[in-house]
C-alpha positions as CSV (number, residue, x, y, z in Angstrom):
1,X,-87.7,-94.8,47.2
2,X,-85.3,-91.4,47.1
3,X,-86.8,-88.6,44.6
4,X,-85.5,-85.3,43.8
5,X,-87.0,-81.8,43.5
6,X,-84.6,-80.1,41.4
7,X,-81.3,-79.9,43.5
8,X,-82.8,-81.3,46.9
9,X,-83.2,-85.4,47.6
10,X,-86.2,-86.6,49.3
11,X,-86.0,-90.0,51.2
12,X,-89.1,-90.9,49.7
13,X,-92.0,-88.7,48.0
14,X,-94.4,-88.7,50.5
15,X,-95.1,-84.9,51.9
16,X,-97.9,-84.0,54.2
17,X,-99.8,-80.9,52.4
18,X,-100.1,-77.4,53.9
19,X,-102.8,-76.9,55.8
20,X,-103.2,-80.5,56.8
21,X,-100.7,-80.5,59.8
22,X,-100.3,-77.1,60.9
23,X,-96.4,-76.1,61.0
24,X,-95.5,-80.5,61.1
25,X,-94.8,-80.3,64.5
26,X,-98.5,-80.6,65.8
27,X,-98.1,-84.0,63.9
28,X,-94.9,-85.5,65.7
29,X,-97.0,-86.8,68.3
30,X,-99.0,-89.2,65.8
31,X,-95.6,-90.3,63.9
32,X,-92.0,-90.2,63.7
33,X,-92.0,-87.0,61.2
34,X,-88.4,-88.2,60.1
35,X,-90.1,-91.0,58.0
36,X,-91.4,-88.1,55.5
37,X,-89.8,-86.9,52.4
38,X,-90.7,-83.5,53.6
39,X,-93.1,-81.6,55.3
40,X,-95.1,-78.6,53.8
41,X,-95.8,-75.8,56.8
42,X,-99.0,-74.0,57.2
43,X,-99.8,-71.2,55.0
44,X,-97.8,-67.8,56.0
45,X,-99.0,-64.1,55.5
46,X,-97.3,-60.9,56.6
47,X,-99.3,-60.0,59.3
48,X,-101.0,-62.8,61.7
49,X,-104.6,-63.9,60.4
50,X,-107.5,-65.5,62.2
51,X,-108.9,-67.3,59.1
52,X,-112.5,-66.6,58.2
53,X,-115.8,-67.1,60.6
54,X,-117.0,-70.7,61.7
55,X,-118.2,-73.0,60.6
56,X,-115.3,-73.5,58.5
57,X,-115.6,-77.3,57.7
58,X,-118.5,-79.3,55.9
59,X,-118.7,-83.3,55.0
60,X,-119.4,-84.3,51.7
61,X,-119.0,-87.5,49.9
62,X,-115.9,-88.4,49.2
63,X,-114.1,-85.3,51.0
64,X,-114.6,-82.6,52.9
65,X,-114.8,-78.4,52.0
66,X,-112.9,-76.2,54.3
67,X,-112.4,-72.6,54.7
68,X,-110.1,-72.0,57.3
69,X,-109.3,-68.5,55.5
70,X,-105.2,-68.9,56.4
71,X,-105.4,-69.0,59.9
72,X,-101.4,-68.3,60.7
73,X,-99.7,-66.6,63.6
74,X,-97.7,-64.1,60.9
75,X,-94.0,-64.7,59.2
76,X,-92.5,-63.1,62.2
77,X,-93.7,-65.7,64.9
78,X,-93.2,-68.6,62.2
79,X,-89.6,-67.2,61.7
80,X,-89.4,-67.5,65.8
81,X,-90.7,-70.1,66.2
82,X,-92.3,-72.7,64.5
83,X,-90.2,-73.3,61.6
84,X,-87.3,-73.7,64.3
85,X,-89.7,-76.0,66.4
86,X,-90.2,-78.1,63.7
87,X,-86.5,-78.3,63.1
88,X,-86.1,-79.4,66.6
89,X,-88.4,-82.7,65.5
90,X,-87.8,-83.1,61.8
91,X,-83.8,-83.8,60.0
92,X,-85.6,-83.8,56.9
93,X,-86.2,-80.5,53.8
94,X,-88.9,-78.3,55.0
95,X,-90.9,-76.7,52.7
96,X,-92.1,-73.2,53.6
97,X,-95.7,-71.7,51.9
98,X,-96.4,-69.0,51.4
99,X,-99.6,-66.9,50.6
100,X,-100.6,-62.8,50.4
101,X,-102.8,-60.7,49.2
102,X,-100.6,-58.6,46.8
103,X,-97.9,-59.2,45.0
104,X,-96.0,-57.0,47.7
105,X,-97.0,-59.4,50.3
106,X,-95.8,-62.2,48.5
107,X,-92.2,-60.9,47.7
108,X,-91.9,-59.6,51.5
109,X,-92.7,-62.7,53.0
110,X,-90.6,-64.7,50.4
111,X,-87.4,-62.4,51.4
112,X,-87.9,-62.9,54.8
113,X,-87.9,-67.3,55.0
114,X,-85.9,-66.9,52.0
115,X,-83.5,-66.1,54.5
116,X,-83.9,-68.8,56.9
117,X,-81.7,-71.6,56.6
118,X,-84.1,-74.4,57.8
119,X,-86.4,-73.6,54.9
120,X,-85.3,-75.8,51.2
121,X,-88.3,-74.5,49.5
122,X,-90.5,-72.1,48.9
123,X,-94.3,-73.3,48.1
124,X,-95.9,-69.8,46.3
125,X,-99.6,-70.8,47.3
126,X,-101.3,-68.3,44.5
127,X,-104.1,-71.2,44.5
128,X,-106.2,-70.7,47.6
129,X,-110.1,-70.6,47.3
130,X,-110.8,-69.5,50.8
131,X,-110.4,-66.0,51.1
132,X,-112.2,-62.9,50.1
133,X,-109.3,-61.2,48.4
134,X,-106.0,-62.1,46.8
135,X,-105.0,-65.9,46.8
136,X,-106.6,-67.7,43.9
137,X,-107.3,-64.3,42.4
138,X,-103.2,-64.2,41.7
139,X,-103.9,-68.2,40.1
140,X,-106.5,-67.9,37.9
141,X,-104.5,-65.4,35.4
142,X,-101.6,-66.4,34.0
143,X,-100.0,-62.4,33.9
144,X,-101.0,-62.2,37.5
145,X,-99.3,-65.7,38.2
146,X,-95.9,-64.3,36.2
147,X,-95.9,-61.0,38.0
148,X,-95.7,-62.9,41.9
149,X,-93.6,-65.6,39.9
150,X,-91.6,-62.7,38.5
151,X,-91.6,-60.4,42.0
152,X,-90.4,-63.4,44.2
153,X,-87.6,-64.9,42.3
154,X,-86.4,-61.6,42.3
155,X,-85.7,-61.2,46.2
156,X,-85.0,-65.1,46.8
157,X,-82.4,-67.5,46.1
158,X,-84.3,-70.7,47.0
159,X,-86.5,-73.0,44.9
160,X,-89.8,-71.6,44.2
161,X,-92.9,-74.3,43.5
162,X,-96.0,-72.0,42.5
163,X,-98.8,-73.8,43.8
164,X,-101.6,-73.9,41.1
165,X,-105.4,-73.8,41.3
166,X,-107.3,-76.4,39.9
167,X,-110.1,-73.8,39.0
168,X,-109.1,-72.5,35.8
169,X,-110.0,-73.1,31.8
170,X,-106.2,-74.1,31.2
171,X,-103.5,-74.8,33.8
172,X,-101.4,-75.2,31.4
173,X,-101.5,-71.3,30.4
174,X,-101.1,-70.3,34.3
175,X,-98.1,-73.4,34.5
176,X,-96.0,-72.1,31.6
177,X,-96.1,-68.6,32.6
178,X,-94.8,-69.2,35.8
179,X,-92.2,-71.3,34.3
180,X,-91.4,-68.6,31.8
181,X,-91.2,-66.3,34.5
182,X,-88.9,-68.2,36.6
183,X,-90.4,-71.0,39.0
184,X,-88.3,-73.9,39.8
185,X,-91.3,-76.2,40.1
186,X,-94.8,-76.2,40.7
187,X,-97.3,-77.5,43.1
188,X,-100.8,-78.7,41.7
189,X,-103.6,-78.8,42.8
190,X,-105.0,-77.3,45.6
191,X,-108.5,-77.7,46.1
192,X,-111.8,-77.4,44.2
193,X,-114.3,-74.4,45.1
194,X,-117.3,-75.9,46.0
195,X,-120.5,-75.6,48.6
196,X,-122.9,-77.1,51.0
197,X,-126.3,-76.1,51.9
198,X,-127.9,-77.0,55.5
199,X,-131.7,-77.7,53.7
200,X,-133.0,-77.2,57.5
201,X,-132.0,-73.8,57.9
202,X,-131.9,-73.1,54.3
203,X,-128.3,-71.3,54.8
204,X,-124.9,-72.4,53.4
205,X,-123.0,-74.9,56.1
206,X,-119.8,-72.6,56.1
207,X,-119.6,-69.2,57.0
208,X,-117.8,-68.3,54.1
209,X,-120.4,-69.7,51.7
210,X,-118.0,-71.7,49.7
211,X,-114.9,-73.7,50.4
212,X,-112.2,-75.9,49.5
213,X,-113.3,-79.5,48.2
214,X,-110.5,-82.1,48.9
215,X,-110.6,-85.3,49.5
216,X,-110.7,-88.4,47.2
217,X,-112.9,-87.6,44.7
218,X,-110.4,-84.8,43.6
219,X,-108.1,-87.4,42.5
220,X,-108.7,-87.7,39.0
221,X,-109.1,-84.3,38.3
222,X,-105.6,-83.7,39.8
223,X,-104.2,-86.8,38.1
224,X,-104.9,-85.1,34.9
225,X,-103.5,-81.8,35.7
226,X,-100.7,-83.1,36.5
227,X,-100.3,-84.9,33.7
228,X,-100.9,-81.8,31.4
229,X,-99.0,-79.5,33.0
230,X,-96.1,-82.4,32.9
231,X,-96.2,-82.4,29.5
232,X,-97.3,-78.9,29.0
233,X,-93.8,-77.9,30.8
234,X,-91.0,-81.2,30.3
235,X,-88.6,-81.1,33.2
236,X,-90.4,-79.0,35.3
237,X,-90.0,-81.1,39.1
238,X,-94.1,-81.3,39.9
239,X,-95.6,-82.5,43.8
240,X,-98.3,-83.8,42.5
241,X,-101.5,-83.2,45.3
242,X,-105.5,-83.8,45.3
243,X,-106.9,-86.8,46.9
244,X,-104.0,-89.2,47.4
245,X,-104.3,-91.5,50.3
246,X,-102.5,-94.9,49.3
247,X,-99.5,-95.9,48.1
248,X,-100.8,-97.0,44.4
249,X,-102.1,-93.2,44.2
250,X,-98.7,-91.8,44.7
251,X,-97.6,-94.4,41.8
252,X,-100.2,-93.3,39.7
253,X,-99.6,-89.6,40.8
254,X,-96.0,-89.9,39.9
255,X,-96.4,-92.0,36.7
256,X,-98.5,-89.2,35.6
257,X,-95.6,-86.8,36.2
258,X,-95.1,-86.0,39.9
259,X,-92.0,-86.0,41.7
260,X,-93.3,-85.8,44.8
261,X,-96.6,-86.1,46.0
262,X,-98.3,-84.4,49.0
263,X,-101.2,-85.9,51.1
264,X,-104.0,-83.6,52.3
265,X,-107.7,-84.6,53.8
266,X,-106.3,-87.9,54.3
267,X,-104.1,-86.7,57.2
268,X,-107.6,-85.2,58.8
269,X,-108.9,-88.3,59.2
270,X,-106.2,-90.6,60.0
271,X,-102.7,-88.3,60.7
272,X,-100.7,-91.6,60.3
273,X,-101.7,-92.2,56.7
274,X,-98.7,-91.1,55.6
275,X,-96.3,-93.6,57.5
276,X,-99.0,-95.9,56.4
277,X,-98.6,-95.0,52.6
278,X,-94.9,-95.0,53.1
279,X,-94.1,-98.6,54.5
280,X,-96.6,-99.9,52.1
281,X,-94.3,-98.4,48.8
282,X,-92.1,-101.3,49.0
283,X,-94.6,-103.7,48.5
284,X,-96.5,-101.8,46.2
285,X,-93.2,-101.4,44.2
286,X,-92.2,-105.1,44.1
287,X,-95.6,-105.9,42.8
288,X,-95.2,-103.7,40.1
289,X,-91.2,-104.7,39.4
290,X,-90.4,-100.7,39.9
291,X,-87.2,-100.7,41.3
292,X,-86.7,-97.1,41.6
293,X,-89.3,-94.2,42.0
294,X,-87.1,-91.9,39.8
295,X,-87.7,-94.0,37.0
296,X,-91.4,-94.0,36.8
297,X,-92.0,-90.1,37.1
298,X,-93.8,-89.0,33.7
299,X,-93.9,-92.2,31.8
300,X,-97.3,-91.9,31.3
């Protein structure tokens, strides 16, 4: 079941998504976190953030929309201490992300875990819906996705995965340039801007009027993005991510053209779906005569 991201070797593919498990330690007490391929930390800014107002969650068929707004304790206190608390519980490569609100912000907070030995990767999150400024605004041009691609790579020397948003006319434009600008790998796709209205009170459920939508019926838009973008950019390493919560969906995911693939809303609703996922592969695999992971990656 061993995959690579560029350099780096996974165990398996299997990676809980940022955001879904706070900074992976807040998970260790639902699952051995050693069983992962790796774990994606929280979202990270310069400065520490309370996310947006509540409500910040709403059901909805098939997934959920969220708005936490970045909620994080600041690169200083995740330097201090929760990348090196998850160390304390996790063997395995850690995957830092990272989001700003300027292109400054970005390459500052990039320099800083760049330096951090415990960190293998660093997820560029120029994808997220949530907040009122900045985020997806950086993911939905493909100049302002080469200028952080561009800024970052030029104060790091670990891998950088841009993490894409799905809500865009062409991914493949906003891929490429990153690509072209430097990006060891990309991440795709966060979630879908969406909305819910209470009826009752005739107001929008969440605070922030619209959210994220994740969940599973995400999954086939992200299947196909990933499967552009794959092609779009050849031997580009891609986590595939967007509504995966079984083992056949990471095989489809990575037959599409995923390396890796992270799991997201599932781990709200059941945080040991992706132990579950993982000693179900095998099975999966012999059912299918796949005798290494590696081999299916792309071959659709």
């Amino acid at each position: 079941m061993k995959v690579r991201l560029g350099n780096i070797e996974l165990a398996n593919p299997v990676i809980p998504a940022s955001g879904t498990c706070g900074f992976g330690q807040e998970m260790s007490e639902w699952l051995d976190l050693n069983c992962l391929g790796a774990v994606s930390t929280k979202g990270t800014t310069r400065e520490a953030r309370y996310g947006n107002a509540l409500p910040r969650i709403a059901e909805c068929p098939a997934g959920l929309l969220n708005a936490i707004g970045l909620q994080n304790p600041g690169v200083d206190a995740v330097i201090a201490h929760e990348i090196p608390a998850l160390r304390r519980v996790y063997k395995g490569p850690i995957i830092a992300n990272i989001s700003g609100f300027s292109i400054e912000e970005y390459a500052y907070v990039c320099e800083r875990i760049d330096r951090e030995t415990d960190a293998a990767i660093l997820e560029v999150n120029i994808s997220c819906p949530n907040v009122q400024h900045g985020g997806m605004a950086f993911g939905t041009s493909a100049q302002a996705a080469a200028e952080v691609t561009r800024a970052v790579k030029a104060v790091t020397h670990k891998p950088v995965y841009m993490k894409l948003s799905p809500n865009v006319t062409d991914i493949t434009a906003i891929a490429c340039a990153c690509v072209e600008s430097g990006a060891d790998g990309l991440c795709l796709i966060n979630t879908v801007l969406g909305m819910r209205i209470d009826i009752r009170r005739r107001q929008p459920v969440l605070a922030n009027r619209y959210g994220g939508y994740s969940g599973p019926g995400v999954f086939p838009i992200a299947l196909r993005m990933v499967n552009q973008v794959s092609k779009a950019c050849p031997g580009v390493p891609i986590i595939g991510c967007g509504g995966v919560s079984s083992a056949q969906e990471v095989i489809e995911m990575m037959m599409g053209g995923a390396s890796a693939v992270e799991i997201g809303a599932a781990n709200l609703q059941q945080p040991g779906v992706c132990r579950q996922i993982i000693e179900d592969l095998p099975r999966v695999m012999r059912e299918l005569k796949i005798n290494h992971l590696q081999d299916i990656i792309g071959i659709v």
